[in-house]
Structure formats: C-alpha cells, structure tokens
C-alpha positions in Angstrom: -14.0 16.6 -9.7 -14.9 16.9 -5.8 -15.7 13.0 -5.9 -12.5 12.2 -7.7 -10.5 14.6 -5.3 -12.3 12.5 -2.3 -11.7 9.1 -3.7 -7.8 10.2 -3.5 -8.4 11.6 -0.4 -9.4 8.0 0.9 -6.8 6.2 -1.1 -4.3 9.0 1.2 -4.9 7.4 4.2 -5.6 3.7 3.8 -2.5 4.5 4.1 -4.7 3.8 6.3 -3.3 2.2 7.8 1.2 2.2 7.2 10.7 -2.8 7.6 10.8 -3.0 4.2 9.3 -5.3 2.3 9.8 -8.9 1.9 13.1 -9.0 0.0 12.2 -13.1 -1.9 9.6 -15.4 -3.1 10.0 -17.5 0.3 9.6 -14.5 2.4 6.5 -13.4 0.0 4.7 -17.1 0.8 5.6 -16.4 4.3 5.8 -12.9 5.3 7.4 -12.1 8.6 4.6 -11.3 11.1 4.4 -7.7 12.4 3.3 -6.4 15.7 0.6 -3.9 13.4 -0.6 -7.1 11.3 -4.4 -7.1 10.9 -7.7 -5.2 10.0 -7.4 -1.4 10.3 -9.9 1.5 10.0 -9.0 4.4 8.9 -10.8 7.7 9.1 -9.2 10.7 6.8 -10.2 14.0 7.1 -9.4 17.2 4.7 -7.6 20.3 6.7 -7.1 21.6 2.8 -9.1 22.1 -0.2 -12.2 20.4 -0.4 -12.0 16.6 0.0 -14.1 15.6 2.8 -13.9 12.7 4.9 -14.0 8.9 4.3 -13.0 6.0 6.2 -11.3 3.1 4.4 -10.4 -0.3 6.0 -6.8 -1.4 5.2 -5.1 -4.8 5.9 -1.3 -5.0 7.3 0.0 -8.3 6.2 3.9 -8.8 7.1 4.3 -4.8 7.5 3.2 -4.4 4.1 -0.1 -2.2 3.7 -2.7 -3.1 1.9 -6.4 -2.5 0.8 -9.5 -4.4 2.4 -11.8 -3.5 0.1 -12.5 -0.8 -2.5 -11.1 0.5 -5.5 -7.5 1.9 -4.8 -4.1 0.3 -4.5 -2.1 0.8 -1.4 1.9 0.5 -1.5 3.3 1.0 2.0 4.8 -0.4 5.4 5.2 -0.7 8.8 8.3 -0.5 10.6 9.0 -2.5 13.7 8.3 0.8 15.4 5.3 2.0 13.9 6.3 4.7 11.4 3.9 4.0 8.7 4.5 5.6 4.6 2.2 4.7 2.1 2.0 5.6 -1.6 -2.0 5.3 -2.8 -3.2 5.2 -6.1 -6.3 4.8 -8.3 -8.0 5.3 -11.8 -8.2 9.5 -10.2 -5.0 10.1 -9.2 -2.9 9.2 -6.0 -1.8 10.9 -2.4 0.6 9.9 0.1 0.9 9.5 3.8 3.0 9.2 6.7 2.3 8.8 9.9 2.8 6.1 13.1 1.1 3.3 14.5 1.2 2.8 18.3 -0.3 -0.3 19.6 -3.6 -0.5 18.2 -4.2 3.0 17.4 -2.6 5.2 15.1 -2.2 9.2 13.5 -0.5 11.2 10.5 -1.0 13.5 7.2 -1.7 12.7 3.8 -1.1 15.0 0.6 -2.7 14.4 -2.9 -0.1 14.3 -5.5 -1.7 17.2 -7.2 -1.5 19.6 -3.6 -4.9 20.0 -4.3 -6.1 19.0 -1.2 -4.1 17.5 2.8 -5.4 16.2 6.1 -4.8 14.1 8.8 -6.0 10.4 9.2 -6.4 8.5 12.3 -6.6 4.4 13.1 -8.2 2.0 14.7 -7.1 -1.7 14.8 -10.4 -3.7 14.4 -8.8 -7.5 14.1 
C-alpha cells in the first residue's frame, strides 16, 4: 500500500508541473504557446501520512500539463499568470494539486483523493 500511496503522491505533483484548454481541433494541432511551455521537474514531498518523496518530470505544452514519462496521466493547466491545477491519475488512485508557476520556478500542495496522505511540490524548469 505505501508504494501505491507514493505512486499517487508523484502523480499529485506532476502536477508537476500546472487558460483553459484548447477549445478546437485547429487549436489542438496548434496549441497556443505559453510563457511556462517546456520540460519541468517536479520534486513532491509528504507533510501527511506516509508517502515519501519523488520527483516526476512533466511537459507543459500550450498550458496544458502533461506527463514526460512514467505511468500516470496528468490533466491540468497553466494560466497566463502561472496559477497551475492539475487532476492526476493512475491504475492506484489519483491526487490533486494547485499551485503557481513563476518564471522558471514554481511551488504548491497536492492532496490524494483518499486524504490519505498531502504535501507540497516544488519546480524547476529544465528545457
């Protein structure tokens, strides 16, 4: 159970890394560029219950969040002004996060849906 409570945990923040979405097809093929767009790491750490720590990598295409990598799916945004929200999920359960992204860093809090376990989760841009 502690792995499956620290795989949410990760999927919380990658968030990692967190305007509205694009609203057609032509905007999908061509998503408006944001000022967050790029390769993010996120670190996530447990201030309740007994998660642990991960880092994830997430990828901000358009404003939209997404995952770089490993085995969790990320539904999120930017806005223009930062403030990230992100719903993660995978085969475990799912968490979500909040937070805001400030030039290339960024900070917020995550809950697992179950309450069983919160934190905070900082990021780094990286490309």
């Amino acid at each position: 159970m502690k792995a499956a409570v620290r795989i949410v945990s990760a999927a919380a923040v990658a968030l990692a890394a967190l305007s509205a979405l694009p609203a057609d097809a032509a905007s999908q093929r061509h998503p408006r560029r944001s000022p967050f767009d790029g390769l993010w790491s996120v670190l996530i750490s447990t201030s309740r219950g007994s998660c642990g720590s991960y880092r994830a990598a997430v990828q901000i295409v358009g404003g939209r969040v997404l995952p770089a990598g490993g085995d969790f799916n990320a539904n999120g945004s930017v806005s223009a002004n930062g403030a990230t929200a992100v719903i993660v999920s995978s085969a475990l359960g799912s968490a979500s996060g909040y937070g805001r992204l400030r030039g290339s860093q960024g900070a917020g809090r995550w809950n697992s849906a179950g309450g069983e376990c919160a934190g905070g989760w900082s990021a780094v841009r990286r490309g």
